[in-house]
C-alpha positions in Angstrom: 54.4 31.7 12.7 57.0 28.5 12.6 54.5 26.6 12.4 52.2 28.2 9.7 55.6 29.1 7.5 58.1 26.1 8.0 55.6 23.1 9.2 52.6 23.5 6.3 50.2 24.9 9.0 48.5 26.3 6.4 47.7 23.2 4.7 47.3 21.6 7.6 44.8 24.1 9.0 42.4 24.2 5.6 42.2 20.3 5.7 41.0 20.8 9.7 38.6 23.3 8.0 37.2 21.0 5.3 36.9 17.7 7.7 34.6 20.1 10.0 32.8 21.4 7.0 32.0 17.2 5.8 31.0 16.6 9.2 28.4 19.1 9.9 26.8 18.8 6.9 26.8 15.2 7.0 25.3 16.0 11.0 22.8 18.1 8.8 21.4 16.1 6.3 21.4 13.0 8.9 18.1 12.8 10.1 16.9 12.8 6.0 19.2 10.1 5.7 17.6 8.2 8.0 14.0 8.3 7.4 15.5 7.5 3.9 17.2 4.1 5.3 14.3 3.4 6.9 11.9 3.6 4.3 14.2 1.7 2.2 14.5 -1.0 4.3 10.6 -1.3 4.8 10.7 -1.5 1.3 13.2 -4.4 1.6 11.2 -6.3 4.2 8.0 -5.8 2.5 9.6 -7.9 -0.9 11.3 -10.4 1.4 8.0 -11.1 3.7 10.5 -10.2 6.6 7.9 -9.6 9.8 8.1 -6.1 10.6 9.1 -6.7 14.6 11.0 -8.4 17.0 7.6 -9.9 18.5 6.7 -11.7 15.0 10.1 -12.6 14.4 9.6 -14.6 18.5 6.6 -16.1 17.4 7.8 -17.7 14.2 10.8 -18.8 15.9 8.6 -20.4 18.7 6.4 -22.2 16.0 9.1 -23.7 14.1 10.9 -27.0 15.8 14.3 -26.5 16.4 17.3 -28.8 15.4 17.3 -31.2 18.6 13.6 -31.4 18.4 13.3 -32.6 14.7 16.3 -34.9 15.8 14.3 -37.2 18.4 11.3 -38.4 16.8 14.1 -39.8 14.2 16.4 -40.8 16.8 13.6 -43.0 18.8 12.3 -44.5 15.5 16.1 -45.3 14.4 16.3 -46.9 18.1 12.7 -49.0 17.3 14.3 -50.3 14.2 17.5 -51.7 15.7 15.3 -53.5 18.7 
């Protein structure tokens, strides 16, 4: 009773009441919310030309010369030149 009179338990206990009621509707509506983010993010990927997995996004990587590689074919002709 001290608590619900003197300490604003009452308060207290309807905003405990109302965070429980956000969060199990949000826990609800969450597996719409998802195939909604997903969809949207296909959508994304689709206007960017994004590949669609991690396999594509290997392959690419593997295809495309990184940094030190570009750098020696310009490094041994910049050593030819000075010879």
């Amino acid at each position: 009773i001290w608590f619900w009179k003197k300490q604003d338990g009452r308060q207290k206990f309807i905003d405990c009441l109302d965070r429980r009621q956000v969060m199990s509707e949000t826990i609800k509506t969450l597996p719409e919310d998802m195939v909604m983010l997903k969809s949207k993010v296909g959508q994304l990927a689709e206007h960017t030309g994004l590949p669609e997995d991690e396999e594509a996004v290997e392959e690419i990587a593997e295809e495309k010369p990184t940094d030190e590689e570009a750098a020696e074919p310009v490094e041994a002709a910049a050593t030819e030149e000075t010879s």
